[in-house]
C-alpha positions as CSV (number, residue, x, y, z in Angstrom):
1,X,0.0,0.0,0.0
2,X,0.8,3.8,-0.3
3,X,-0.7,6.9,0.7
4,X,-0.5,9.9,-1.2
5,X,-0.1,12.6,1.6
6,X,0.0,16.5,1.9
7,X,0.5,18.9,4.4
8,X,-3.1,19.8,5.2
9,X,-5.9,18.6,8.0
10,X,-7.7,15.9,5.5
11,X,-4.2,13.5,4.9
12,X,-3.6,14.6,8.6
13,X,-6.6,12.6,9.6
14,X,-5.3,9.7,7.9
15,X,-1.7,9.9,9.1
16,X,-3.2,9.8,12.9
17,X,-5.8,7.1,12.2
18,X,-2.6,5.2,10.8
19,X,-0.1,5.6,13.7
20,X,-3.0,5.2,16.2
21,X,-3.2,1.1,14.3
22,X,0.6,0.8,14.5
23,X,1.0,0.6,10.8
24,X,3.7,1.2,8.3
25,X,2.3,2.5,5.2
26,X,4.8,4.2,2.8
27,X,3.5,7.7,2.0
28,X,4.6,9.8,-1.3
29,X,3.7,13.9,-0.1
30,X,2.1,16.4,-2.9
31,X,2.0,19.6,-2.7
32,X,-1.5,21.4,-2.8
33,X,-0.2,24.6,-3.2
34,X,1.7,23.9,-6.5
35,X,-1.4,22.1,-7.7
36,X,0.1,18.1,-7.9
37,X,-3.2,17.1,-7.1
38,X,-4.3,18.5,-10.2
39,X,-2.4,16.9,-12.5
40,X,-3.0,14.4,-14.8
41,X,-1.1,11.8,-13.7
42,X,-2.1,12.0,-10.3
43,X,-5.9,12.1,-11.4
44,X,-5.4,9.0,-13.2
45,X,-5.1,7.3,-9.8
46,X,-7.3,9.9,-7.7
47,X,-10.6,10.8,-9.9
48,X,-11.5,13.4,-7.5
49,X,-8.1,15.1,-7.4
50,X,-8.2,14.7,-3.2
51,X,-5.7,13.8,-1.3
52,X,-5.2,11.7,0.8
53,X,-5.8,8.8,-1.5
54,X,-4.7,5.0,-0.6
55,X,-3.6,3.0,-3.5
56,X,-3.8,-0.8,-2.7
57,X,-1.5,-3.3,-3.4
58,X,-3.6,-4.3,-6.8
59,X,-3.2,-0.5,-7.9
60,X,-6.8,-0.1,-6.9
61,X,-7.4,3.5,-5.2
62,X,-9.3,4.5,-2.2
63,X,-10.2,8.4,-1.4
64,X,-12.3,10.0,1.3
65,X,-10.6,9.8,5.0
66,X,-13.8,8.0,6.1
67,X,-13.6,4.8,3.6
68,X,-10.4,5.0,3.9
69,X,-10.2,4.4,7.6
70,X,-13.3,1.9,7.3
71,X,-11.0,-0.1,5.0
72,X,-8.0,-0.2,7.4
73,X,-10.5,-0.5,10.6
74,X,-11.9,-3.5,8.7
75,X,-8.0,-5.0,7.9
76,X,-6.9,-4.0,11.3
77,X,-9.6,-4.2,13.8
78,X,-7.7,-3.2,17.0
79,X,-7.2,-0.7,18.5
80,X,-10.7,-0.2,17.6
81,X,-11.9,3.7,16.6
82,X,-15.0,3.3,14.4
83,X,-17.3,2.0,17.0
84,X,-17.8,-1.6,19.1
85,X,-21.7,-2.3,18.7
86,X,-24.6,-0.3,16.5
87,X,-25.0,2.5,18.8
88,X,-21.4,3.7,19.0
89,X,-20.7,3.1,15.3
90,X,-23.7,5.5,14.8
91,X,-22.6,7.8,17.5
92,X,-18.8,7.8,15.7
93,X,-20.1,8.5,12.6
94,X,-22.4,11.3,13.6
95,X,-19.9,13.0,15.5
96,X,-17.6,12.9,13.2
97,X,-19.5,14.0,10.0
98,X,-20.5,16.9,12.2
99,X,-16.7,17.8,13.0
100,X,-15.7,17.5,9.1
101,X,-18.9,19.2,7.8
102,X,-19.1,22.1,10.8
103,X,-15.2,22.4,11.6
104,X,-12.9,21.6,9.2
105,X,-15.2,22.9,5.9
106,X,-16.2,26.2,8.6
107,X,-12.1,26.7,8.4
108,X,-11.4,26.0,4.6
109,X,-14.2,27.7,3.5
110,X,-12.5,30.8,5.6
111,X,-9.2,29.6,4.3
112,X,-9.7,29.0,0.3
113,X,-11.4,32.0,-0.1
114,X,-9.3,34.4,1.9
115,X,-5.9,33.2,0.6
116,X,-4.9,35.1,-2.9
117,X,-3.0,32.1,-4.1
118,X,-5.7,29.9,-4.5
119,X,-7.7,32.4,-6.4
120,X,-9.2,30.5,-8.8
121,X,-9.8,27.0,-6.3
122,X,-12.3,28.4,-3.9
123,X,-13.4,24.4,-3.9
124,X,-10.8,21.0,-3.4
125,X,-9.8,19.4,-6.0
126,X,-10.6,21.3,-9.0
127,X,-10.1,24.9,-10.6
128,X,-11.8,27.8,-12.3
129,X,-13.9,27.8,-9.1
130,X,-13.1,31.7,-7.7
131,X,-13.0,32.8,-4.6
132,X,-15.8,34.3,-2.5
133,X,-15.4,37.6,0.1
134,X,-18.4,36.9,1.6
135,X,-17.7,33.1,2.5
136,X,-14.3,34.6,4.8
137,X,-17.2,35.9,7.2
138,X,-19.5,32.6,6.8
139,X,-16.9,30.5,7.5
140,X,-15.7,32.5,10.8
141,X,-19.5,31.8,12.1
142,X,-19.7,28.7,11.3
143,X,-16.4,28.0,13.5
144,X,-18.1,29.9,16.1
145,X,-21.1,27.5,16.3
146,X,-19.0,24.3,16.0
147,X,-17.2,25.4,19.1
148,X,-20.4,26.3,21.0
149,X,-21.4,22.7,20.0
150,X,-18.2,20.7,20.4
151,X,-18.0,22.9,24.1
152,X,-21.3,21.5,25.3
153,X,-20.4,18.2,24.1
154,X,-17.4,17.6,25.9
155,X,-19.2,19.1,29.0
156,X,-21.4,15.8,28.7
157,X,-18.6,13.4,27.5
158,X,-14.6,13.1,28.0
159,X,-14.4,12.5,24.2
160,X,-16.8,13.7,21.2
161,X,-18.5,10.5,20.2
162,X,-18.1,8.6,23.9
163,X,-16.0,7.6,26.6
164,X,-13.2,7.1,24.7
165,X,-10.6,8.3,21.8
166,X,-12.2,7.2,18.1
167,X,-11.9,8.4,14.7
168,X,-14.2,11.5,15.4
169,X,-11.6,12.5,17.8
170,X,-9.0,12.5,15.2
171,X,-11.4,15.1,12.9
172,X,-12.2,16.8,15.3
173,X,-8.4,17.7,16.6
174,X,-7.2,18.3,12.6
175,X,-10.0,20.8,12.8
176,X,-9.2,22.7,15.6
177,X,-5.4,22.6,14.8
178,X,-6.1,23.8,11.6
179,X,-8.5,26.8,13.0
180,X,-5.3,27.4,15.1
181,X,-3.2,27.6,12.4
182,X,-5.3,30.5,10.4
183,X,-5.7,32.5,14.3
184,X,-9.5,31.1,14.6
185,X,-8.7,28.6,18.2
186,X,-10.5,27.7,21.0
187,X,-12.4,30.4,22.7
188,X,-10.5,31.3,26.0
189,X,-14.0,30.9,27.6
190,X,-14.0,27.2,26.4
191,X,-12.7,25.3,29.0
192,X,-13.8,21.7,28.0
193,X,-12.5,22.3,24.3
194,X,-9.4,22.5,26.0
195,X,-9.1,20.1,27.9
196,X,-9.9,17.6,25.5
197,X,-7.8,19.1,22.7
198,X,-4.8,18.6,25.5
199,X,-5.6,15.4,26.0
200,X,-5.9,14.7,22.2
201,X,-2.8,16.6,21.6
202,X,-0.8,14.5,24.0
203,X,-1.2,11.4,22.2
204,X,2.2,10.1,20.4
205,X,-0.3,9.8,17.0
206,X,-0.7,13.7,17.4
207,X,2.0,14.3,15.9
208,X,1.9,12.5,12.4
């Protein structure tokens, strides 16, 4: 196997989900920036231009940090982080769709479409889409509501989708590091945020 990796919160998810099973996958890094996600030859193996992308053994090519990690999960069933019976694979999934769609999209929305050199890639993975002023403010209250949410949440439970550290865990740290990283972090008011994204942030995986 081999994972085509970048420098950015998606392929981050996929690094930590990776350490946290112990594994040794070789990775080959692209760079977003410079558009080598664009390109032809790495669209013939990643349709969707994304990254990060997993490219099996037979050359067949998985994309999506979700099926990605469902596939490894399945491969490698322990330590487990996708959910033990019905009710915590549901609870994992919600939880984490919430933290991708609410957190990480809130901070690329305000990201892509404040950031000059990627003027004409307002969306992943393709071009001529142009940037948007108005989405910089959206994309700052969206943030705000995620961590109003994700605050309340952790006030109920020491992790985001139950007692423990699971793949929603993982989105939801690549989030917030990445809302760091543009000057958008935890409210100082926040305290649970914070102590969970210590916690998180503590792990050896944390830093993949």
């Amino acid at each position: 196997m081999k994972l085509y990796d970048a420098q950015a919160p998606n392929p981050r998810r996929a690094r930590i989900f990776i350490a946290e099973k112990g594994l040794d996958i070789p990775t080959q890094e692209l760079s977003i920036m410079d558009g080598e996600n664009l390109t032809p030859e790495y669209k013939a193996k990643s349709r969707f231009g994304l990254i990060p992308a997993l490219e099996l053994d037979d050359g067949m090519v998985l994309t999506e940090v979700p099926a990605i990690c469902r596939y490894l999960e399945s491969k490698h069933p322990e330590p487990n982080l996708m959910g033990r019976d019905p009710l915590e694979i549901a609870q994992i999934e919600m939880w984490e769709r919430y933290c991708e769609m609410s957190g990480s999209q809130a901070v690329g929305e305000y990201f892509r479409n404040g950031f000059s050199k990627l003027d004409d890639r307002g969306l992943p993975g393709i071009t001529g889409i142009p940037r948007i002023e108005a989405l910089i403010d959206r994309g700052k209250r969206r943030l705000a509501s995620f961590y109003e949410v994700i605050e309340q949440r952790l006030g109920e439970s020491e992790y985001l989708a139950s007692g423990r550290f699971t793949l929603t865990d993982i989105t939801g740290l690549c989030a917030v590091d990445f809302a760091q990283m543009v000057k958008l972090g935890i409210p100082e008011a926040n305290r649970n945020t914070k102590r969970w994204h210590a916690a998180c942030s503590a792990r050896p995986s944390a830093a993949a």
